[in-house]
C-alpha positions in Angstrom: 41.9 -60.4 -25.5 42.2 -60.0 -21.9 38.9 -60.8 -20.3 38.2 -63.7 -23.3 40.9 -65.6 -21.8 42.7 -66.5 -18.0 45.0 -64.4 -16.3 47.6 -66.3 -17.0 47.3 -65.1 -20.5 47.5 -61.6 -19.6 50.8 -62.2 -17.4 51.8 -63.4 -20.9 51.1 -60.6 -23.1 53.2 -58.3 -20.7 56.0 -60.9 -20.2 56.1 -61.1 -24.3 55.2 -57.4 -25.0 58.3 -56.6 -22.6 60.6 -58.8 -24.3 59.7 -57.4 -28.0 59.0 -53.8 -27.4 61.4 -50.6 -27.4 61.7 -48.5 -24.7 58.8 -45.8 -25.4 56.9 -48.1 -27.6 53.3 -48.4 -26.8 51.2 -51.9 -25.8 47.6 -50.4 -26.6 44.6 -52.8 -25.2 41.1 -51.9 -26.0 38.0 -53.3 -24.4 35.9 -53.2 -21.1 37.5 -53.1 -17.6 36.6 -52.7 -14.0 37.7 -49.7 -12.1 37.7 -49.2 -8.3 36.7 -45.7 -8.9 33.6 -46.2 -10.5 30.6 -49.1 -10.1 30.4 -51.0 -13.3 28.2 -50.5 -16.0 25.1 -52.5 -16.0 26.1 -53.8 -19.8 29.3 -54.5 -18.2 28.4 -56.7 -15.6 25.9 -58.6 -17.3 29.1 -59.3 -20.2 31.5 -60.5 -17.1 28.5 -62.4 -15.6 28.1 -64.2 -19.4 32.2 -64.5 -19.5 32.2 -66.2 -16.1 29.3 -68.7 -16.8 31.7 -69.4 -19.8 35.0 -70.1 -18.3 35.8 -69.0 -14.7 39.0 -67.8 -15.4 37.7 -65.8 -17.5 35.7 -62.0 -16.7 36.1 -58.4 -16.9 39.8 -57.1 -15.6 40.8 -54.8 -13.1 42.2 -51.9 -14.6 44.5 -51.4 -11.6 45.4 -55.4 -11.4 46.6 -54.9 -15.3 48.6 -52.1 -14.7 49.9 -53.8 -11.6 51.2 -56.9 -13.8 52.2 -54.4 -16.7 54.1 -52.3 -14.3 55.9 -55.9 -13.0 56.9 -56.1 -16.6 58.5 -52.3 -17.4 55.6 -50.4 -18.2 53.5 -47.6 -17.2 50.0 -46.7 -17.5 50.1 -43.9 -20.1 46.8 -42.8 -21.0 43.3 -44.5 -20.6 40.3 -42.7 -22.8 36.8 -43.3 -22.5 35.0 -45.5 -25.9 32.1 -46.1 -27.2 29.9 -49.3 -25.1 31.5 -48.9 -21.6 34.8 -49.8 -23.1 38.3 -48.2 -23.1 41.3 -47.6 -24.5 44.8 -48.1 -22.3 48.1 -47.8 -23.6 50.8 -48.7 -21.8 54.5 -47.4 -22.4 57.7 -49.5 -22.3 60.0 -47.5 -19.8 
């Protein structure tokens, strides 16, 4: 959901998901991401590239940028696990 749509919509989904969730409860987001720690896939940037030309507001996330704005909103970065097609799985944790 998060690169298929502006940031704003993102600063939504935490502001919401903090709101609704228990403490402890996870907020689970599966897809592909940037990383500053590694270059980006070749699949990957040719996806955000396609995203872009679709809607500038719209692209690949930084993984760090989304924990920044989930942090901001009472959670932390629990777990992230490698999927299949460059993409991952992040859950976040309501503190």
């Amino acid at each position: 959901m998060i690169h298929i749509s502006p940031w704003a919509s993102t600063e939504g989904l935490m502001r919401g998901a903090s709101r609704i969730l228990d403490a402890g409860a996870p907020l689970y987001l599966y897809g592909p991401f940037r990383r500053a720690t590694r270059p980006i896939e070749p699949s990957n940037a040719a996806f955000d590239e396609d995203l872009r030309s679709r809607d500038p507001r719209w692209g690949l996330r930084d993984l760090d940028e989304v924990a920044a704005c989930a942090g901001s909103h009472g959670f932390i970065l629990d777990g992230v696990a490698e999927m299949p097609a460059n993409n991952l799985s992040v859950i976040f944790r309501r503190s």
